[in-house]
DRENTORLUM-232387 format. One line per 3 residues: number of its first residue (from 1); their letters; for each residue x, y, z of C-alpha. Coordinates in pm, 1 decimal. Example, Ala and Ser with C-alpha at 12.3 -4.5 7.8 and 13.67 -1.06 7.14 Angstrom:
BEGIN
1	as	1230.0 -450.0 780.0  1367.0 -106.0 714.0 $
//
This chain:
BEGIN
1	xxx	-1965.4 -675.3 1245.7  -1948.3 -342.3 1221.3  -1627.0 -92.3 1058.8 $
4	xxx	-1468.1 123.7 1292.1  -1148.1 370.5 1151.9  -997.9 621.3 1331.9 $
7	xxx	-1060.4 951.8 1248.4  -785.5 1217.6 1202.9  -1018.8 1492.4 1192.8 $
10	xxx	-1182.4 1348.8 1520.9  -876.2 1187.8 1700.5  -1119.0 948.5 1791.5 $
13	xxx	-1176.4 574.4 1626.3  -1547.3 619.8 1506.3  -1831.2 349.0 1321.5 $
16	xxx	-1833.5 432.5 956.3  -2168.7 516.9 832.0  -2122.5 617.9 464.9 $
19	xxx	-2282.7 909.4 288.8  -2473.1 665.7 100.0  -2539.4 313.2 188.6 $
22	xxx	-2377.9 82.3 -1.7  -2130.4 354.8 -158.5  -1835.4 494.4 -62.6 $
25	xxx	-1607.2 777.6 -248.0  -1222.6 764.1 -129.1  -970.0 1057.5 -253.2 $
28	xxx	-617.0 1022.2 -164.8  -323.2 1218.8 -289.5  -87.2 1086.1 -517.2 $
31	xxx	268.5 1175.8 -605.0  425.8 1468.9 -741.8  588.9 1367.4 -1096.2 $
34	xxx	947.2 1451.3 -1101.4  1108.4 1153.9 -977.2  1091.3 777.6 -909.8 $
37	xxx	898.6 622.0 -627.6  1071.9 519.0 -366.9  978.5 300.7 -26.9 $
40	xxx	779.5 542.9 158.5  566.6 586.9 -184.9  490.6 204.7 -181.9 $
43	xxx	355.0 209.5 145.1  85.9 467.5 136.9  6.2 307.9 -203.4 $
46	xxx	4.7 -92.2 -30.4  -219.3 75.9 256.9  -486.1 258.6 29.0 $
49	xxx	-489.6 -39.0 -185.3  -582.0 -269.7 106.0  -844.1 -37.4 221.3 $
52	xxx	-1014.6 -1.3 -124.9  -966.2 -409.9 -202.3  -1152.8 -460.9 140.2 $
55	xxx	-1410.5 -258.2 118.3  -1514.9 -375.5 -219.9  -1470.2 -737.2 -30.9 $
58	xxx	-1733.3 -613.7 224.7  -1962.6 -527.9 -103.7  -1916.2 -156.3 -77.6 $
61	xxx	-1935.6 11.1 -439.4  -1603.7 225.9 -441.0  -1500.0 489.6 -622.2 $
64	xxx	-1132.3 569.5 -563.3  -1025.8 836.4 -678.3  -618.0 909.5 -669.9 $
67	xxx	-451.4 1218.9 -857.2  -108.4 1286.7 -1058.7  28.7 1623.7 -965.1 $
70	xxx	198.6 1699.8 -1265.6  282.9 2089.6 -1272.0  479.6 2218.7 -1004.1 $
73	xxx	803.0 2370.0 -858.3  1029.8 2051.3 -900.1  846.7 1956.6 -1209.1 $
76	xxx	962.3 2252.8 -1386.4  1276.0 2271.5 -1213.3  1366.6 1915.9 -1354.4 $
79	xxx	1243.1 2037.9 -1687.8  1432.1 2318.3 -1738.6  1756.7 2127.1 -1638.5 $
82	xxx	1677.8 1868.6 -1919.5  1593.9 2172.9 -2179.0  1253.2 2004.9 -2242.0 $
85	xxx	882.5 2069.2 -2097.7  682.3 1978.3 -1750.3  469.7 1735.8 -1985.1 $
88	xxx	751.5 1518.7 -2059.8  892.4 1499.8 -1730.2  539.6 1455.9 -1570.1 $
91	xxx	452.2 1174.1 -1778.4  794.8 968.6 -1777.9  718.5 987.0 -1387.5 $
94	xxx	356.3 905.4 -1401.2  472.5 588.0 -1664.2  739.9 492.3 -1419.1 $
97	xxx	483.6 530.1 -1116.5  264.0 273.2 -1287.4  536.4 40.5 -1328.0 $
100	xxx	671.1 12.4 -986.7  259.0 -12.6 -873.7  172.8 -300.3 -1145.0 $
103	xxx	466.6 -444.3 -1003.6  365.4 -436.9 -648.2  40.0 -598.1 -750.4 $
106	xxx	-159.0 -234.5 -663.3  -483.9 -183.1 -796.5  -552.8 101.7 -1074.2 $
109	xxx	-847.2 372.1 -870.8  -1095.3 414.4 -1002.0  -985.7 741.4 -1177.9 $
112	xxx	-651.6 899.8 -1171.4  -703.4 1271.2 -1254.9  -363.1 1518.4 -1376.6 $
115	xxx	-395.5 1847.1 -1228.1  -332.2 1985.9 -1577.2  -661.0 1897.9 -1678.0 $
118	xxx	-835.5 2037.8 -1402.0  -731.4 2452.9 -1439.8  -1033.7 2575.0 -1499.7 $
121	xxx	-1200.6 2408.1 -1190.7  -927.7 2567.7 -1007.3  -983.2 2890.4 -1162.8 $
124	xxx	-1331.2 2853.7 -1077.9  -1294.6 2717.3 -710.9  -1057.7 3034.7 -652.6 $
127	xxx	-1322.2 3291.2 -796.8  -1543.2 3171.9 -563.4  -1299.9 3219.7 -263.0 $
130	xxx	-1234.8 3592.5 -420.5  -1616.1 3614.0 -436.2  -1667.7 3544.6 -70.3 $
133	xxx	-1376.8 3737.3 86.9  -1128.3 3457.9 193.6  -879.7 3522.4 -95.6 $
136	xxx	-672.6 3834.5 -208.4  -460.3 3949.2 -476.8  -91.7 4128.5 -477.8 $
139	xxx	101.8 4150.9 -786.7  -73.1 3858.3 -1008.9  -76.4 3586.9 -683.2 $
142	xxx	-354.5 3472.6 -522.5  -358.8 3381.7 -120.0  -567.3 3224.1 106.4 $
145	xxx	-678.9 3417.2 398.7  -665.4 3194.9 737.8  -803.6 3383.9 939.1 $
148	xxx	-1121.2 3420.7 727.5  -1155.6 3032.8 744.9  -1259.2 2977.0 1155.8 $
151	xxx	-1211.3 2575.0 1137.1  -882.7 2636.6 1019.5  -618.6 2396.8 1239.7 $
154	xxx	-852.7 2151.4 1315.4  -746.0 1842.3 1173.8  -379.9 1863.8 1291.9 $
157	xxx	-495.0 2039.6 1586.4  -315.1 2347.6 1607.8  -475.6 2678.6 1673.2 $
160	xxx	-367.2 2957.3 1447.7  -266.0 3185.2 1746.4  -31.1 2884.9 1853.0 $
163	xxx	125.1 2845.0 1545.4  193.4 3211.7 1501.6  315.0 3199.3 1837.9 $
166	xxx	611.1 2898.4 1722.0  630.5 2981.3 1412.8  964.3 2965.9 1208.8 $
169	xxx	834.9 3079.6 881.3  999.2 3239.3 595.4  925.9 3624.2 564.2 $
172	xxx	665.6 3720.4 284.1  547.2 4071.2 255.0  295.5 3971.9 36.4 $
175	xxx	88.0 3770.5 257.7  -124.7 3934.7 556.8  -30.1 3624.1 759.4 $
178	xxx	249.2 3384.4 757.5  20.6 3071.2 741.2  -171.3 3215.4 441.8 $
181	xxx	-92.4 3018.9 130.5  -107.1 3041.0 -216.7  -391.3 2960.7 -485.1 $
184	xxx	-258.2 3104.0 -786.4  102.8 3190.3 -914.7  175.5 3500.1 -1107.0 $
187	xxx	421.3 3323.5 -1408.5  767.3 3374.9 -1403.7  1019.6 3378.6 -1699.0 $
190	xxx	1015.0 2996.7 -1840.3  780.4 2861.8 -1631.0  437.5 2681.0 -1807.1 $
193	xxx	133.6 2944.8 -1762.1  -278.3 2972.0 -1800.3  -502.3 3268.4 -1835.6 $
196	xxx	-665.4 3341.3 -1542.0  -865.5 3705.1 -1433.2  -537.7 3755.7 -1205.9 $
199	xxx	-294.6 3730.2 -1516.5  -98.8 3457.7 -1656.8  10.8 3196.4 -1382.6 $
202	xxx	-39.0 2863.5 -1287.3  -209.5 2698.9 -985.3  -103.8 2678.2 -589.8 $
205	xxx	-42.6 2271.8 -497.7  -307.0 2269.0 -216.8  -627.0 2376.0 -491.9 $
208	xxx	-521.6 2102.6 -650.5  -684.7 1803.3 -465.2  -1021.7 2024.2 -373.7 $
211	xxx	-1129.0 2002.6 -694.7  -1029.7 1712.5 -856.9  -1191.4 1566.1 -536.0 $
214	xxx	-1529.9 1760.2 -558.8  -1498.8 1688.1 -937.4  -1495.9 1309.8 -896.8 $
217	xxx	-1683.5 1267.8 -569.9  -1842.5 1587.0 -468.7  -1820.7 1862.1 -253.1 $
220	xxx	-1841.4 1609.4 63.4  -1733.4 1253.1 34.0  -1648.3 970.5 299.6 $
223	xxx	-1245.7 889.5 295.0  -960.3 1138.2 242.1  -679.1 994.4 290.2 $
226	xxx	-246.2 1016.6 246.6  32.0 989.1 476.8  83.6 1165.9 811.9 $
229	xxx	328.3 1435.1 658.1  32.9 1596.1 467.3  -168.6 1618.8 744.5 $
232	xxx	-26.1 2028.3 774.4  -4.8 2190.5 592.1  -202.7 2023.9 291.7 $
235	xxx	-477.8 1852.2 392.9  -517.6 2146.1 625.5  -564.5 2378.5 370.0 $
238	xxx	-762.1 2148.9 170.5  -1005.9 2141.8 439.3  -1005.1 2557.5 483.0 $
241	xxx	-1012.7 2617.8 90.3  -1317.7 2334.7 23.3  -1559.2 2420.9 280.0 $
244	xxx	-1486.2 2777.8 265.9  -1614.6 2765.8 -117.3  -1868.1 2533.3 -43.4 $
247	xxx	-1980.4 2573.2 344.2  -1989.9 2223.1 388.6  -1808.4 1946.7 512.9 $
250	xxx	-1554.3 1838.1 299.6  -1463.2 1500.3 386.3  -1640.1 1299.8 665.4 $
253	xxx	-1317.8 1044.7 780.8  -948.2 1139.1 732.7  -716.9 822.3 747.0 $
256	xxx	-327.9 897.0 745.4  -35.0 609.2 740.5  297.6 635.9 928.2 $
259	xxx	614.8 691.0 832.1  826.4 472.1 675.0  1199.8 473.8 830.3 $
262	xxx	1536.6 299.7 695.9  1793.3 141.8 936.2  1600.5 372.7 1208.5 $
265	xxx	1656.3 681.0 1038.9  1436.6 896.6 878.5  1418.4 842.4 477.0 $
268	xxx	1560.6 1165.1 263.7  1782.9 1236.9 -8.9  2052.4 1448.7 212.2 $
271	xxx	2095.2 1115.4 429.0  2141.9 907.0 86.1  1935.9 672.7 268.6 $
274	xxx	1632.0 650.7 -9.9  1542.1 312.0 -130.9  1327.1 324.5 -459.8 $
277	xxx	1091.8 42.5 -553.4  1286.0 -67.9 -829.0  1573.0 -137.3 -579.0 $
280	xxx	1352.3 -301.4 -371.1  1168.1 -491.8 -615.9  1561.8 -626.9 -813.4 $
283	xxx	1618.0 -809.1 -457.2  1255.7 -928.9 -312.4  966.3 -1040.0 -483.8 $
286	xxx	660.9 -788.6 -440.9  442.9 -1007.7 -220.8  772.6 -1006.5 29.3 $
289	xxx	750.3 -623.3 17.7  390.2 -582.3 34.1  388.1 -863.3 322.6 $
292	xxx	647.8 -629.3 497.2  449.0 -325.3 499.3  112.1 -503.9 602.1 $
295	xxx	260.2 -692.1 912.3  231.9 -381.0 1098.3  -102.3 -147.3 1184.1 $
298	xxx	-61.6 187.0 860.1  -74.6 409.1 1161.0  264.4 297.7 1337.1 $
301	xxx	606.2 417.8 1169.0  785.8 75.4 1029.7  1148.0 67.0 1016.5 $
304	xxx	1280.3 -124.7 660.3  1589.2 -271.2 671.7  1793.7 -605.2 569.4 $
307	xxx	1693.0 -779.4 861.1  1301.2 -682.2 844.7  1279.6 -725.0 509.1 $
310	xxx	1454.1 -1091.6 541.6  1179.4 -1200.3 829.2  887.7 -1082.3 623.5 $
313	xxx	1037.5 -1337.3 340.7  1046.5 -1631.1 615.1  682.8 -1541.9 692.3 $
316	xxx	594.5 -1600.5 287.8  795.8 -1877.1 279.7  609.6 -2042.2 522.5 $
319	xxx	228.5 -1964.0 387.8  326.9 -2060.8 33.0  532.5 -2418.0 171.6 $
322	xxx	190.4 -2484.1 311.2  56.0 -2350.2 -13.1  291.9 -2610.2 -220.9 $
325	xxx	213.2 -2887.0 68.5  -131.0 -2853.3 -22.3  -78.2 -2831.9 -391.0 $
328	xxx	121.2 -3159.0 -379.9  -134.1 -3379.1 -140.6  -422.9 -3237.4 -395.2 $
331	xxx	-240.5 -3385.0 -687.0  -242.8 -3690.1 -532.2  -580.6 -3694.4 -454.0 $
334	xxx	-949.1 -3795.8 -399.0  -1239.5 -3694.7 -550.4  -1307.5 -3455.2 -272.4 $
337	xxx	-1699.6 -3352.3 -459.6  -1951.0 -3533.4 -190.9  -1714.2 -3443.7 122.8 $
340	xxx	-1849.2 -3213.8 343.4  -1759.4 -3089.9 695.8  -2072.8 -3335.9 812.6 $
343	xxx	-1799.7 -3644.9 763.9  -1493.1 -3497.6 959.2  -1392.0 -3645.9 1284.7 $
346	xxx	-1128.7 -3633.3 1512.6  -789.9 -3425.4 1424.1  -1006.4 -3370.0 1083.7 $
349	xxx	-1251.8 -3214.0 1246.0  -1053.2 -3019.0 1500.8  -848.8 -2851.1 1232.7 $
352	xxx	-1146.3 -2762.7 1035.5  -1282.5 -2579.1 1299.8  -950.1 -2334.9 1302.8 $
355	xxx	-1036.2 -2305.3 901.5  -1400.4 -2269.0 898.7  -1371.8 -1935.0 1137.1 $
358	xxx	-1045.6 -1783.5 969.1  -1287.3 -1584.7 731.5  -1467.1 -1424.0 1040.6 $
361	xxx	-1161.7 -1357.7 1277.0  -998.3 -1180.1 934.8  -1334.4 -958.7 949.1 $
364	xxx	-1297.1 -876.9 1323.0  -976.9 -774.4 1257.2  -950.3 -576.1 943.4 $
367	xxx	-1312.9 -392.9 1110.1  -1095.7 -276.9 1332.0  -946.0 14.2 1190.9 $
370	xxx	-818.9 -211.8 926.7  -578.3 -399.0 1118.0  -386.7 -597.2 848.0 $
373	xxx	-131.3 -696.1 1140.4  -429.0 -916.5 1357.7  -514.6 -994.5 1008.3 $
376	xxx	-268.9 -1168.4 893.6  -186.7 -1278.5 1246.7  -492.3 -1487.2 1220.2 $
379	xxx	-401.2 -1622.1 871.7  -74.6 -1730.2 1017.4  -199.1 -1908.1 1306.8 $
382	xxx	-428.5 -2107.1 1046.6  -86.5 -2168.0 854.5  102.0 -2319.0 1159.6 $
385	xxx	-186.7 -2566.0 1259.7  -195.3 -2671.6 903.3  174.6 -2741.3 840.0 $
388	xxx	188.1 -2907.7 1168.7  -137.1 -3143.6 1020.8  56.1 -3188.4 678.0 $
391	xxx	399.1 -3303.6 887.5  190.6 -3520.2 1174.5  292.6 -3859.4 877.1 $
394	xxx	11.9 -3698.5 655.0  -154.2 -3987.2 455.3  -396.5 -3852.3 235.9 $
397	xxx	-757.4 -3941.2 297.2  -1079.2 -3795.6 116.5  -1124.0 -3623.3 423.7 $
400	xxx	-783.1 -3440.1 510.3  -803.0 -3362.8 163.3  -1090.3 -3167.0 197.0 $
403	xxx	-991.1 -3016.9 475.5  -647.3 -2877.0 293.9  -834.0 -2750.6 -6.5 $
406	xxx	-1045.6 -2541.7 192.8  -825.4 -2413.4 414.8  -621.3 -2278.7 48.3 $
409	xxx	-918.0 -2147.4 -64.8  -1003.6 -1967.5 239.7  -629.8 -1835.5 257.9 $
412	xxx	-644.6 -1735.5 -108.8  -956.8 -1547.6 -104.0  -821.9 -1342.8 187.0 $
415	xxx	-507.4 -1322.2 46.1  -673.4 -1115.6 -216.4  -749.5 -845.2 6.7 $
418	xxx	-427.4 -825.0 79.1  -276.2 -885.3 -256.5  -32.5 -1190.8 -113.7 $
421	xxx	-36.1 -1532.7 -164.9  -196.0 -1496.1 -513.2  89.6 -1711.6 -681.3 $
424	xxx	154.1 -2084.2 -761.1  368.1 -2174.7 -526.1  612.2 -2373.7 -767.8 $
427	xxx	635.4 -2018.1 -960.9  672.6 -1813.2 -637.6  960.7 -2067.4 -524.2 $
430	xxx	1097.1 -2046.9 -888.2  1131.2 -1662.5 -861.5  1257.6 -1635.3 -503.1 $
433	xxx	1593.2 -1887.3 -579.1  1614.9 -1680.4 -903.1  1645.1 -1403.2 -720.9 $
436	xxx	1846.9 -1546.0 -431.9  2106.6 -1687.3 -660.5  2159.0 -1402.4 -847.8 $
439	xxx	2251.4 -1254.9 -557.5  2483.7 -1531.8 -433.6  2634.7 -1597.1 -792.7 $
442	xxx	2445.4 -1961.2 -776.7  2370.9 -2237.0 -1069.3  2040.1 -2348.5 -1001.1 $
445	xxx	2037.6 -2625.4 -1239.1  2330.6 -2769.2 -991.5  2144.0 -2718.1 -752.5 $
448	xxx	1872.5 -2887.6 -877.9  2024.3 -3175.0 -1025.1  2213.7 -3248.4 -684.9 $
451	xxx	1872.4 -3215.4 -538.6  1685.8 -3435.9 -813.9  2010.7 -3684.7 -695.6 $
454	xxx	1903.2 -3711.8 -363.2  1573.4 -3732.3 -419.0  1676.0 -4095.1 -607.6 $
457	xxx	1928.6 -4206.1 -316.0  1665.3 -4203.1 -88.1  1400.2 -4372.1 -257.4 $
460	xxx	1646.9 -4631.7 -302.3  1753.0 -4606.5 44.4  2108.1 -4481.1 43.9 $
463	xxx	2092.7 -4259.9 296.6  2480.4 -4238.0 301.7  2462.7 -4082.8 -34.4 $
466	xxx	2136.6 -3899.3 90.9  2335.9 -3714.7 346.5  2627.6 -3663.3 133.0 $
469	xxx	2436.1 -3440.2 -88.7  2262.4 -3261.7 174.0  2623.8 -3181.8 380.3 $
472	xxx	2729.6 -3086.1 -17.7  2440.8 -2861.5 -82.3  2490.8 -2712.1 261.3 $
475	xxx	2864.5 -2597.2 222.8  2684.5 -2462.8 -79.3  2464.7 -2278.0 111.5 $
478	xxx	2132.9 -2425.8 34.5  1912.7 -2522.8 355.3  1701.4 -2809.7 228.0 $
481	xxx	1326.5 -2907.2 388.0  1172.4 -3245.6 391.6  801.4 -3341.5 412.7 $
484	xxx	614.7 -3645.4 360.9  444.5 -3500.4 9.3  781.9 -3279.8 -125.2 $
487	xxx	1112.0 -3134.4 -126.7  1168.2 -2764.6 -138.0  1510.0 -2565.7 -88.4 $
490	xxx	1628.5 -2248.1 -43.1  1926.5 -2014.2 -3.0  2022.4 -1924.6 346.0 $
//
C-alpha cells in the first residue's frame, strides 16, 4: 500500500515519496502564548498527532518538530496589563498548553523550539534577504518585498495582481506594497528588544517558523503543516521568505485541517462562543473528545456541540463495552497458548476473518490521505460483529476465546494510532459515571449498591425484585445493559 496526502501547495492528492527513505521531517506551527487553548487548538493538535503516531506505525523515523511563539503583539500586550514581562506570560501559556495536551493523550514532537531562542537565526535569515534584494529598511523596520519573490501566492492560489486588485488592506506608507510584510520591528517604548544591524527591535511572526524549521529539519523538508487559516498569509510568506534566502524548495507537502465550528457558528471571542479544553475536558473524558474530532476527514470543518459531542461518547461506549465484554469472558477463561486460527470453524471462523483483515482495511484507509473517519469506520464495523458474537448466548470455548483476545489486541494496537481505546475499560466506565454524576448531582455508591442488589435477585431468580430495581434505577435515570458475561450502567 502506498501513502497518498493531498497537497495544499499542489491542490492535488499526490504519493508521498520522502526526501529520504525511511525518514521524514514534519514542522507545524504551534500556538501563540498569551492565552489558554481552546477547541479549535485541540484539533489541529489531535490531527498532527495522528499523522506523526501513524507514520512512526508505518516505521517511518520522524522528527516532528512543533514551535512556541512566545514574543509577540498579544504577548506583550497581556504583559504589560499584568505589570510583569513576555517571559512570564509566555511560559504560564506554554505550561498550561502542555497540560490541556498531556491531557488529551497528545504526543510531545520531537522538539518544541521558543522563538526567543532562535533571534539570531532570524537576524541571520533576514541579512540574507537584505543581501539579495528582497528586503528593505524604513525607520528601524524591516519588510519583505513581494514582488521580488515570483512564486509568491502559490500555495493559497492567489496572484498578487488579484489580491491588489480586492484588496481591503490597512494603509502603510512605509511599505512599497500592501502585501509586503514585516521581518523586523523597530522597538517601541516598553516593548522587549534585540540588537540587530537595523537597531533595537524584535522579530516579524512569519520569520519565525523559517528558521526554527530550517534549524531543526533543513532548508527543505517533507510535511508543513497547521490549520487552513494560516494558509495566507503565513505559510504564504513562509514559503516567499525561505526559498527566497535559500532558492530552494522549502517544504515538499503542505497538509492543512478544517475549521472547527460551535453550534454552527464560527468560534471567536466577540461571539462568546469559545470552548477551552479545560471546559471540555471537566465534562468528557479525552478519548470522547479526541474520538469526536477523528470521526470526521481533518480537511472538512466539524461542527462541536452538545449533541455531537454526546454521539461521539455512544460510539466509545460501545468499543470499550466490547472492550469490558472481552475483558470479562478472558477472565473466565482457557488457556488460549496452542489455539491458532488453523482450529476455528464455523461462526468462529467467520468472525475471525472480519478480525484478521481489520489491520489491513485500517492501512487502506489511513493511506488515504489519512482518513481517520474510514478508519475508524472499519474498527467499528469489527466492534458490531463482535458484540453481536459476545450477545449470540456466548459460552466461552478455547476457541471464541481466542478469537476475542485477538480481535482486542488488534483494536488496541490501532487504537494507538489514534490515541483511543488505550484504557481498562472498568477505569474508563469508572471515570465516565464520575463524570456523569457530577453533572446530574448522583451517589454512585447508590447506584451501585441497588445495582450489586439486583445482580443477587436474579441469581436467585426474583425477577419481581429484579425489575423493581431496574424501574427504580430508571426513574433515577440510570439505563442499565445486560449480557451473558456482565452488567454495566450508565447515565442517560
Amino acid at each position: 500500500m502506498t501513502l497518498r496526502l493531498y497537497n495544499t501547495l499542489t491542490k492535488k492528492k499526490e504519493k508521498f515519496v520522502p526526501i529520504k527513505e525511511g525518514k521524514i521531517g514534519i514542522y507545524v506551527c504551534g500556538i501563540t502564548a498569551y492565552d489558554v487553548c481552546h477547541i479549535g487548538h485541540a484539533r489541529s493538535a489531535v490531527v498532527f498527532d495522528v499523522i506523526y503516531r501513524y507514520l512512526k506505525y508505518r516505521d517511518y523515523e520522524v522528527t516532528y518538530v512543533k514551535n512556541f511563539t512566545d514574543v509577540d503583539d498579544k504577548i506583550i500586550g497581556k504583559a504589560n496589563a499584568e505589570g510583569t514581562d513576555i517571559y512570564d506570560i509566555s511560559e504560564r501559556y506554554i505550561k498550561e498548553h502542555n497540560e490541556d495536551m498531556d491531557r488529551l493523550g497528545v504526543v510531545r514532537p520531537t522538539v518544541s523550539p521558543k522563538a526567543t531562542d532562535n533571534i539570531n537565526g532570524m537576524i541571520r535569515l533576514i541579512g540574507t534577504l537584505m543581501e539579495k534584494g528582497l528586503a528593505y529598511v524604513v525607520d528601524g523596520d524591516v519588510y519583505y518585498s513581494v514582488e521580488k519573490f515570483e512564486g509568491y501566492g502559490k500555495l493559497s492560489g492567489r496572484g498578487l495582481d488579484d489580491m491588489l486588485a480586492g484588496a481591503r488592506i490597512d494603509v502603510d506608507v512605509k511599505k512599497k506594497n500592501p502585501f509586503d510584510f514585516v521581518l523586523w520591528k523597530s522597538s517601541k517604548e516598553g516593548e522587549p528588544w534585540w540588537d540587530s544591524p537595523w537597531g533595537r527591535g524584535r522579530p516579524g511572526w512569519h520569520i519565525e517558523c523559517s528558521v526554527m524549521s530550517q534549524r531543526f529539519l533543513g532548508d527543505t523538508f517533507d510535511i508543513h503543516g497547521g490549520g487552513e487559516d494560516l494558509i495566507f498569509p503565513h505559510h504564504e510568506n513562509e514559503i516567499a521568505q525561505s526559498e527566497g534566502a535559500t532558492g530552494k524548495p522549502f517544504a515538499t507537502y503542505w497538509i492543512h485541517n478544517g475549521f472547527i465550528k460551535v453550534d454552527s457558528e464560527k468560534m471567536s471571542k466577540s461571539l462568546g462562543n469559545t470552548l477551552t479544553i479545560k471546559e471540555i475536558l471537566a465534562a468528557y473524558h479525552p478519548e470522547v473528545v479526541r474520538f469526536f474530532i477523528l470521526q470526521s476527514h481533518y480537511k472538512s470543518y466539524i461542527d462541536f456541540s452538545d449533541a455531537s459531542i454526546a454521539e461521539a461518547r455512544v460510539g466509545m461506549e460501545r468499543v470499550y463495552t466490547m472492550l469490558k465484554n472481552i475483558k470479562d469472558a478472558l477472565n473466565e477463561g482457557a488457556d488460549l497458548s496452542d489455539t491458532s486460527e488453523k482450529d476455528l470453524s464455523g461462526e468462529d471462523e467467520k468472525v475471525w476473518g472480519k478480525v484478521s483483515t481489520l489491520p489491513d482495511r485500517f492501512r487502506e484507509a489511513m493511506d488515504d490521505d489519512f482518513n481517520t473517519a474510514m478508519a475508524m469506520g472499519y474498527i467499528f464495523d469489527t466492534v458490531r460483529i463482535i458484540n453481536g458474537y459476545i450477545s449470540k448466548n456466548f459460552a466461552p470455548t478455547r476457541e471464541s476465546l481466542f478469537v476475542l483476545n485477538e480481535a482486542r489486541e488488534r483494536i488496541r494496537e490501532l487504537g494507538k494510532v489514534l490515541g483511543l481505546f488505550l484504557e481498562d475499560p472498568d477505569e474508563y466506565f469508572e471515570k465516565d459515571k464520575e463524570r456523569e454524576a457530577r453533572k446530574s448531582d448522583l451517589d454512585v455508591e447508590e447506584v451501585e449498591r441497588l445495582i450489586d442488589e439486583r445482580k443477587r435477585a436474579r441469581e436467585s431468580k426474583d425477577w419481581h425484585r429484579a425489575d423493581e430495581l431496574r424501574d427504580l434505577l430508571s426513574a433515577m435515570g440510570i439505563i442499565i445493559k445486560d449480557t451473558s458475561i456482565s452488567t454495566t450502567w450508565k447515565v442517560k
